[in-house]
C-alpha positions, 0 to 999 in steps of 0.5 A: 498947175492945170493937171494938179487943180484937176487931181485934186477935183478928183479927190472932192468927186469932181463932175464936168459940165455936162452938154446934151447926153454926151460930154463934149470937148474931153479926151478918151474915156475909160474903161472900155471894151478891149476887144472892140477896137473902135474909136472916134474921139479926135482927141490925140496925146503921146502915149507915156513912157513903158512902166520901166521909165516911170515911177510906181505912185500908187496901187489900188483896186476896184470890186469887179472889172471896170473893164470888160474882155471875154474872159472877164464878161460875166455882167456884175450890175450897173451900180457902185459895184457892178462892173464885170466878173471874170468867167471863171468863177462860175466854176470855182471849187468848193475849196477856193470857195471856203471863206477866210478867217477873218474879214478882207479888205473891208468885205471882200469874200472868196469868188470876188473879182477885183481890178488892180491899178498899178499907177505910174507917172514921170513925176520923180515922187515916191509911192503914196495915198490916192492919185495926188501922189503921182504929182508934185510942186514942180511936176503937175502934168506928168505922163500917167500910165496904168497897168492893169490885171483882174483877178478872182479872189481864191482861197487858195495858197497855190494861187499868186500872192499879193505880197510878190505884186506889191512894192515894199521899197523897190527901186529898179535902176532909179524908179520905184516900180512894182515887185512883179506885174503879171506877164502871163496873162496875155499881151497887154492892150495898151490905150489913150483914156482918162481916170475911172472910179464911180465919179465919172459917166459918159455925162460927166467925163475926166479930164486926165490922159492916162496911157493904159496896158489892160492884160486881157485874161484873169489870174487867180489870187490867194485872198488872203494875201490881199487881205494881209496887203489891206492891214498895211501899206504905203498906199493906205489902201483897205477896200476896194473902190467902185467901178465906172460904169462902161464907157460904150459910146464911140465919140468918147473912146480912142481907137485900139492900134 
């Protein structure tokens, strides 16, 4: 039940015992740098089986990149909601601009960037709210796999729709599984790290190994369809999440094959 007790401090902001300026003794952090391959932390696990093999269990996004590539390198701050931005969107049309009718998402607006997470895990559970839904009774230490896209947010209905990256009841050959998942936005780096989310520093580590696959090139999003998403879902999800703030140091990273 070690990983079940760990979810669930996730959920109450849980904070490692910090030693020195650094946490110690934890596996690889994320999010990171994908295109710096370095890494030190001796901390080795198997990655999790492709997202074909694993059940979808959650969906949920971050405002700005908690990761950052040079397409999404644009620096966004330190804060709650820093993280980066997609380059993109310094040259983004008056049209794509043009504010929606309505709110989004609880504050979302034309011109954002956002991290979409489609969380998968080898638990055999149905899709739900928050990480507590990739884990069971009987399956408290699953392998764990995210996948990863940033987009910009357009107003734009040429731009992809959220609904089609969605999940809606999808099974394929046994597993829920997202509608689509972009595949046209670069090959995936795939990497050993954690869980993200504000909770976590380079002082207060998570605990969790997570097989991550970050597509290292934005894509457009048509807005409003993520706003139609935050209205309803299985996930009840309506807002977008904070980032984690870079995780630079070499001792916390794994290296990039």
């Amino acid at each position: 039940m070690i990983k079940k007790a760990l979810f669930c401090a996730i959920a109450f902001s849980f904070t490692s015992t910090v030693i020195a300026d650094t946490c110690q003794g934890f596996g690889p952090q994320t999010p990171r740098d994908i295109d710096n391959l370095i890494g030190e932390n001796k901390v080795v696990f198997s990655k999790a089986p492709a997202k074909e093999q694993l059940n979808l269990c959650n969906i949920h996004f971050h405002k700005n990149a908690e990761h950052k590539a040079k397409d999404f390198s644009l620096f966004a701050g330190d804060g709650k909601y820093g993280g980066y931005q997609c380059n993109v969107t310094e040259s983004l049309s008056a049209a794509e601009l043009k504010a929606p009718k309505g709110p989004i998402c609880k504050g979302l607006k034309p011109g954002d960037t956002i991290e979409v997470h489609w969380v998968h895990t080898s638990c055999d559970v149905k899709p739900g709210k928050g990480l507590g839904s990739c884990l069971s009774d009987k399956c408290a230490n699953p392998d764990l796999r995210v996948e990863t896209q940033v987009f910009t947010l357009v107003n734009d209905d040429d731009a992809l729709d959220f609904n089609d990256l969605s999940y809606d009841g999808n099974v394929v050959n046994g597993y829920h599984q997202a509608k689509h998942i972009p595949n046209n936005t670069g090959a995936p780096v795939e990497f050993l790290g954690s869980t993200t989310g504000p909770s976590f520093t380079e002082k207060s580590c998570s605990p969790l190994q997570v097989t991550w696959n970050v597509r290292p090139q934005c894509a457009k999003l048509n807005i409003n369809t993520i706003g139609k998403w935050c209205e309803a879902n299985v996930f009840e999800e309506d807002y977008a999440h904070g980032v984690r703030q870079l995780v630079t140091n070499p001792k916390l990273l794994s290296p990039i094959n």
